[in-house]
KEKE-3310 file (N, C-alpha, C; in steps of 0.2 Angstrom, whole numbers, plus 5000, padded with zeros to 4 digits):
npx = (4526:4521:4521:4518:4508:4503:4515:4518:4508:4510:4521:4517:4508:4519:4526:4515:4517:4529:4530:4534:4536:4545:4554:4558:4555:4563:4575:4569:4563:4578:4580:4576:4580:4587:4604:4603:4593:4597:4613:4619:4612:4608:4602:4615:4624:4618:4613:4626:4627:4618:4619:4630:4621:4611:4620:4624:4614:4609:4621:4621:4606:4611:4621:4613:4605:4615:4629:4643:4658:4658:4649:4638:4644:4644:4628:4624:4630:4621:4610:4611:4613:4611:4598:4589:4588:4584:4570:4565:4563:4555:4543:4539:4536:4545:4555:4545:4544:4557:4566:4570:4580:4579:4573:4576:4584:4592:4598:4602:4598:4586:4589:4600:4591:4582:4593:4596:4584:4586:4595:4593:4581:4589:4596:4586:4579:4585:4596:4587:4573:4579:4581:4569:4563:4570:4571:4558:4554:4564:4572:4562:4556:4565:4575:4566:4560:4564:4580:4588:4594:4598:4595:4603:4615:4616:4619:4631:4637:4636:4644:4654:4658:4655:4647:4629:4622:4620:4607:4601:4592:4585:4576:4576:4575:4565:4550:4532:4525:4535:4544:4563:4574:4588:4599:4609:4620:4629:4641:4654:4665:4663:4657:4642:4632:4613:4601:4583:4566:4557:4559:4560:4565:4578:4586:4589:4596:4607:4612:4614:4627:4636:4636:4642:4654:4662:4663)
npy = (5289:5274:5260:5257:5264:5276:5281:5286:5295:5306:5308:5315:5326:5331:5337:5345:5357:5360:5365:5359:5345:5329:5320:5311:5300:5296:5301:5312:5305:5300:5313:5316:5303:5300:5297:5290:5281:5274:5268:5272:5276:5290:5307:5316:5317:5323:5333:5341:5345:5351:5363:5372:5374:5381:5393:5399:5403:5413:5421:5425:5433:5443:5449:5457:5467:5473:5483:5483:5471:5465:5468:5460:5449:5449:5448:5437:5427:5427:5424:5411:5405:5392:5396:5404:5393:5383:5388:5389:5378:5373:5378:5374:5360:5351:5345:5334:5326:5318:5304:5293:5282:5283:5290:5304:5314:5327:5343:5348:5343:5349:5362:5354:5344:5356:5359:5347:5343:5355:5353:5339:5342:5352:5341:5335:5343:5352:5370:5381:5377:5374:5389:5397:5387:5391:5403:5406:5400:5403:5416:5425:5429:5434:5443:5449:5464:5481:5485:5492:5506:5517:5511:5501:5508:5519:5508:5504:5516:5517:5506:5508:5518:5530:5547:5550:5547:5564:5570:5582:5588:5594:5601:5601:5603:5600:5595:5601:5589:5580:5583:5585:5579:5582:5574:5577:5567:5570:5561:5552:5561:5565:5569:5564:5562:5561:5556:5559:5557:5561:5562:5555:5542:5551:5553:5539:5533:5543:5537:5524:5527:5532:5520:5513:5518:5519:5507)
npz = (4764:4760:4753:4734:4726:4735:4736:4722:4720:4731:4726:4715:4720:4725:4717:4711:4720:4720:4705:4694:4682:4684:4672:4673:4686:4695:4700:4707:4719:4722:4723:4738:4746:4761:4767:4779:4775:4761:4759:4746:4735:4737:4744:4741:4728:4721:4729:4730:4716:4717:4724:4717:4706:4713:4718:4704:4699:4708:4708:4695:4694:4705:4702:4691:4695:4701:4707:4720:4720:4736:4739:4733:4735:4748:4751:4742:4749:4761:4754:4751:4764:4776:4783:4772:4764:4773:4776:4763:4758:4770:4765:4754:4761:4757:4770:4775:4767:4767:4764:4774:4784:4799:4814:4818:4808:4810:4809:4799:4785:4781:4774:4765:4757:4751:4742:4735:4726:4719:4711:4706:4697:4690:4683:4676:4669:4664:4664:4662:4667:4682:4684:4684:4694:4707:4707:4708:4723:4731:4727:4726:4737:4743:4734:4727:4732:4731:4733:4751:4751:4757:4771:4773:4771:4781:4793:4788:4792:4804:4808:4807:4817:4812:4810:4807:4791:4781:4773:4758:4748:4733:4722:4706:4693:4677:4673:4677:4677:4675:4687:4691:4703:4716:4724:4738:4747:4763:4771:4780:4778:4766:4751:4740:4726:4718:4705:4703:4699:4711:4726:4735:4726:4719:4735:4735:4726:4728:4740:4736:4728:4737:4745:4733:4734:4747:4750)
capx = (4526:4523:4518:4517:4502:4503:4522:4515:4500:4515:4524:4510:4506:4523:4529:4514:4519:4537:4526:4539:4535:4549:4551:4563:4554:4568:4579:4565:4566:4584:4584:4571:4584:4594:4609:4600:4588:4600:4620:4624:4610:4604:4603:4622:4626:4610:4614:4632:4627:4613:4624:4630:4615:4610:4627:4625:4608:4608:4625:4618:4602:4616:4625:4609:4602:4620:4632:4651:4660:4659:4640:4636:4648:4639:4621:4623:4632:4616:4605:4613:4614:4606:4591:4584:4588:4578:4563:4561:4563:4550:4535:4537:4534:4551:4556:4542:4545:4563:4564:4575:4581:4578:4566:4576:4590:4595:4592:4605:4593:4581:4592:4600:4586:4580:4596:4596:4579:4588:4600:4587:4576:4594:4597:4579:4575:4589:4596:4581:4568:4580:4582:4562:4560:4573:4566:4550:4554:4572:4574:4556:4555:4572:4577:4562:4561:4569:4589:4585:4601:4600:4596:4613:4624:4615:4622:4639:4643:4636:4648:4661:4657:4653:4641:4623:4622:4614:4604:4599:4589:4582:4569:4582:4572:4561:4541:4527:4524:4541:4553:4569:4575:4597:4600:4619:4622:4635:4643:4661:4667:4664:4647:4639:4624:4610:4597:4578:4559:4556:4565:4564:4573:4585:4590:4593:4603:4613:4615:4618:4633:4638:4639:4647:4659:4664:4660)
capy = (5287:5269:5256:5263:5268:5281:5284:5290:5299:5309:5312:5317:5330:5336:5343:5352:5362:5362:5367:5354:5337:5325:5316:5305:5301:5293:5309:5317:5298:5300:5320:5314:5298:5303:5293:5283:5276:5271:5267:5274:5279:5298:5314:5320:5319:5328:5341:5345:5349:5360:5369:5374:5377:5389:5398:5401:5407:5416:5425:5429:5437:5448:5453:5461:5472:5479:5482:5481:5465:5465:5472:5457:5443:5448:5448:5430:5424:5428:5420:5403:5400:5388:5397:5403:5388:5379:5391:5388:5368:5369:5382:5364:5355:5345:5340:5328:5321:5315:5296:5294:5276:5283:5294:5310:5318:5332:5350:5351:5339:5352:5363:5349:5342:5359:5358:5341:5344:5360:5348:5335:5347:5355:5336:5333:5350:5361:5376:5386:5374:5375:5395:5398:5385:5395:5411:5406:5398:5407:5423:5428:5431:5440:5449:5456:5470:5484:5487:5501:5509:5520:5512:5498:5514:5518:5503:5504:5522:5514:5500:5513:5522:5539:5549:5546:5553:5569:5573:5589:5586:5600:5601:5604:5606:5597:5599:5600:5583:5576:5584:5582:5582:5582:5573:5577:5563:5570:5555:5548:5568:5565:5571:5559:5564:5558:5561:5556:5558:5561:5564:5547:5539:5554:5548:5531:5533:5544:5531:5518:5528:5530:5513:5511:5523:5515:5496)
capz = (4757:4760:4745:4725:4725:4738:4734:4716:4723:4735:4721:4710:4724:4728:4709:4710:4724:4715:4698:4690:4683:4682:4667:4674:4691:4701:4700:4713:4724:4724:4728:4742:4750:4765:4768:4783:4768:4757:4757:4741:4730:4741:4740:4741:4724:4720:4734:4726:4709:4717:4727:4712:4703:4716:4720:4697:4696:4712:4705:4689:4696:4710:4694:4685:4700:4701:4717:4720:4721:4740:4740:4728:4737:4754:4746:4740:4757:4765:4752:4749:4767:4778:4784:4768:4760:4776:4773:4756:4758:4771:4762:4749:4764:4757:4776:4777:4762:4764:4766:4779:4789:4807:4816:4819:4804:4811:4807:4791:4777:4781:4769:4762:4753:4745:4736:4729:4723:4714:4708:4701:4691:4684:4678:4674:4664:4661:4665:4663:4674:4688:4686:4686:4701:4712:4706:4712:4727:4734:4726:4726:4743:4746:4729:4721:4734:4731:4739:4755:4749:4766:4777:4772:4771:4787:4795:4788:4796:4812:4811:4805:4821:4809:4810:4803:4783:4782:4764:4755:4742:4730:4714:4700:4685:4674:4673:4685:4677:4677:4691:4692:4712:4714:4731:4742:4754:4766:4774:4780:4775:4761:4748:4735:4726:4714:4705:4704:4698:4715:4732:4738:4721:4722:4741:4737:4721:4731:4746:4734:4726:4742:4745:4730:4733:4752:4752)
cpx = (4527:4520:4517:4515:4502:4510:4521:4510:4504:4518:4521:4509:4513:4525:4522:4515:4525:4534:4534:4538:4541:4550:4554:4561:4559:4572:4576:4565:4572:4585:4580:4576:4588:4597:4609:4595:4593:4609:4624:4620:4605:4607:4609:4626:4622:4612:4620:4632:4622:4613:4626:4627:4614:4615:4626:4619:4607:4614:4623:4612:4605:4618:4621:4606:4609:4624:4640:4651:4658:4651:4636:4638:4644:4631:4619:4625:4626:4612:4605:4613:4609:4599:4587:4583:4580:4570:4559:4559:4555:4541:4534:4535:4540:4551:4552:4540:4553:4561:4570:4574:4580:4575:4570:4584:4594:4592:4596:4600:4589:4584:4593:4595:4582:4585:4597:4591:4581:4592:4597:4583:4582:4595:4592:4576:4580:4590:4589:4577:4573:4580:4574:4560:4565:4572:4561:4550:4559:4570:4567:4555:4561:4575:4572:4560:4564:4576:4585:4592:4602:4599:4605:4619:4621:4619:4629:4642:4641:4642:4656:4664:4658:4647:4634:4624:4617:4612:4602:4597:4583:4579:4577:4579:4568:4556:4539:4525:4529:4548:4556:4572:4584:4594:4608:4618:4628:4638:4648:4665:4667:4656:4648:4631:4620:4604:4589:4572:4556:4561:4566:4570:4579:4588:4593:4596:4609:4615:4618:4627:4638:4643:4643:4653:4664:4664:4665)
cpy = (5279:5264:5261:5265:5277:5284:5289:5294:5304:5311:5319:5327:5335:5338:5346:5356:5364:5367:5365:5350:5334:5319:5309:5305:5297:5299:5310:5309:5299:5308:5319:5312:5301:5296:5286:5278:5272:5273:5273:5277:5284:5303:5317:5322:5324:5336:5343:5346:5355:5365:5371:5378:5384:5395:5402:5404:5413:5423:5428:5432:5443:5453:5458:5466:5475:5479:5481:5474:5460:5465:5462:5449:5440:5446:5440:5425:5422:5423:5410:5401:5397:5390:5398:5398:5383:5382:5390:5380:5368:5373:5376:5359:5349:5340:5333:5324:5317:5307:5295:5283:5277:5289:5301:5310:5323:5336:5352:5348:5346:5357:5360:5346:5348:5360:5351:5342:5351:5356:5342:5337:5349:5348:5335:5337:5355:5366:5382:5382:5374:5381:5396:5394:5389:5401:5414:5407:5399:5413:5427:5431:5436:5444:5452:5461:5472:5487:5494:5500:5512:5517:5505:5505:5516:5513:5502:5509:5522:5510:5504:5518:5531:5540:5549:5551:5558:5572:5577:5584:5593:5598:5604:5606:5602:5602:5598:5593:5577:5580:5581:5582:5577:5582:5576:5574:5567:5564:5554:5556:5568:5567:5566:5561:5559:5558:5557:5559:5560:5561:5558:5544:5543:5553:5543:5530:5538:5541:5527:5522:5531:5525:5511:5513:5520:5509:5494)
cpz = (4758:4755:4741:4726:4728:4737:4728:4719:4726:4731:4716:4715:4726:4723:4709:4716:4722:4708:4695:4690:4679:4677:4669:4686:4698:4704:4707:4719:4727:4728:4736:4749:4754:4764:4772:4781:4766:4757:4754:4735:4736:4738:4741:4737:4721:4721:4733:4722:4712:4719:4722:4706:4705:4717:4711:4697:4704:4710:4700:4692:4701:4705:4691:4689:4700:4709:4714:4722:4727:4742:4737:4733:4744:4754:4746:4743:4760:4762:4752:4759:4770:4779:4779:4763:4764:4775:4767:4756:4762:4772:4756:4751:4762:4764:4778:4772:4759:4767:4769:4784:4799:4809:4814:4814:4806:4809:4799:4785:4777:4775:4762:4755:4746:4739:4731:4725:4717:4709:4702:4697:4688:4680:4673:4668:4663:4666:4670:4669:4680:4689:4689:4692:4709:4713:4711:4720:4734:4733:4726:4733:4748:4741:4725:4726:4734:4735:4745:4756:4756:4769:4777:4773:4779:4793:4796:4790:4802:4813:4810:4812:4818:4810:4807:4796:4785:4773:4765:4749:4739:4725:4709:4694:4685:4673:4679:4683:4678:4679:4690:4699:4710:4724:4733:4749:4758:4771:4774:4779:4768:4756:4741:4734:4720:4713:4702:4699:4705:4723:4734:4735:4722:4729:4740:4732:4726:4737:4741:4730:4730:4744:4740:4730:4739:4755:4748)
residu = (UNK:UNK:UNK:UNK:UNK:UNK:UNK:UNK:UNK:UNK:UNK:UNK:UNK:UNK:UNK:UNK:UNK:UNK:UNK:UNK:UNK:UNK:UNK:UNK:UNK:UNK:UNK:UNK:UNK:UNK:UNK:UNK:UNK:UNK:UNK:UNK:UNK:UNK:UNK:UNK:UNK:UNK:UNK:UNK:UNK:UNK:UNK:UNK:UNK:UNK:UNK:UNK:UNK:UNK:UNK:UNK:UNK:UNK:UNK:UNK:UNK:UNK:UNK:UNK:UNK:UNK:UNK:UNK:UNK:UNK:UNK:UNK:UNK:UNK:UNK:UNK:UNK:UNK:UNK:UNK:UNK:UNK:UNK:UNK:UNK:UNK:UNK:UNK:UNK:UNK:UNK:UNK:UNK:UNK:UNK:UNK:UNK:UNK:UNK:UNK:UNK:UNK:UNK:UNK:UNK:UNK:UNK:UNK:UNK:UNK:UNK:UNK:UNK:UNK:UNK:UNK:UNK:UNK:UNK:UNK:UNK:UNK:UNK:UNK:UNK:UNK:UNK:UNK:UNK:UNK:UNK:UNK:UNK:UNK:UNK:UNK:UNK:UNK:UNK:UNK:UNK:UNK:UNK:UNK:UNK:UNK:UNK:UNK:UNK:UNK:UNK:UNK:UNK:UNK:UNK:UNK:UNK:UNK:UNK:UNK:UNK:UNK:UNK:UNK:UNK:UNK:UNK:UNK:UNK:UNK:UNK:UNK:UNK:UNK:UNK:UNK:UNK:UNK:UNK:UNK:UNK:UNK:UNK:UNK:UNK:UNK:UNK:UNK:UNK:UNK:UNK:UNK:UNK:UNK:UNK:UNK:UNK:UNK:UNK:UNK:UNK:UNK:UNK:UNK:UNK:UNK:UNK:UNK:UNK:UNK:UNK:UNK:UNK:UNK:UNK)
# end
């Protein structure tokens, strides 16, 4: 990014990979500046409101799919840390657009910088434009699949050193157009059931209330 012309051209080109135009184009400059650019106007203040940005939209999204406290706290551990943050920073190609005073930064900006950038659209646009670019660009790629209820509870009666769950699952009623099928997890000594359109759904509603029951 060196002379205006190209700096605006660069810019131009990077909110459309964001699909966010800044009204106020310094904000994106600054969420950009590492500290080996500039003193005192970089991205740090930027990258402390966005950590917050993201920790708030990543918990309200945790919250609406549902889970215990612990199901939920771990869930948003994982997301918020370094490596999904650096993934998403560098599908926007950010890293090679921080403006940096000396060749090599490190491996933290790579993070870093996806959150000032959330930080500087929360200044720039609100609430909502930050939620829809984190959506996009975070949660999209780790929260819209759906929870594999078994195979977590799986894992937690391997770490438990118990035995692996064992399901039963039967046709309980309904019609030949809309069964009803009733799962029973046996797991930990203990039975958790639930119930479906189908044998799969039945399974994993009763894994997830499982896990809800043991987590």
């Amino acid at each position: 990014m060196s002379g205006k012309n190209s700096f605006l051209v660069s810019f131009q080109t990077l909110e459309k990979k964001l699909g966010y135009t800044f009204k106020d184009k310094k904000l994106l400059e600054r969420a950009l500046t590492h500290s080996s650019a500039s003193g005192a106007d970089n991205y740090e203040q930027l990258e402390f409101l966005g950590d917050s940005v993201i920790q708030l939209i990543v918990t309200a999204r945790l919250y609406s799919e549902g889970g215990t406290e612990g199901q939920m706290t771990a869930r948003r551990q994982k997301l918020v840390s370094h490596e999904p943050l650096k993934c998403a920073s560098e599908e926007l190609g950010l890293p090679s657009c921080i403006i940096k005073g000396v060749p090599d930064v490190g491996e933290k900006p790579l993070s870093s910088v996806y959150e000032s950038v959330c930080g500087a659209i929360f200044a720039d646009g609100g609430y909502a434009a930050a939620e829809k670019f984190i959506n996009r660009t975070l949660l999209a790629a780790h929260v819209s699949a759906p929870r594999n209820y078994k195979g977590e509870l799986q894992e937690y009666v391997q770490s438990k050193g118990e035995q692996l769950p064992s399901y039963r699952t039967r046709l309980q009623g309904g019609t030949p157009d809309k069964p009803d099928f009733v799962c029973d997890v046996a797991v930990c000594g203990k039975s958790f059931s639930g119930r479906g359109k189908s044998k799969g759904e039945a399974e994993r509603r009763a894994a997830k209330s499982a896990l809800d029951c043991l987590t």
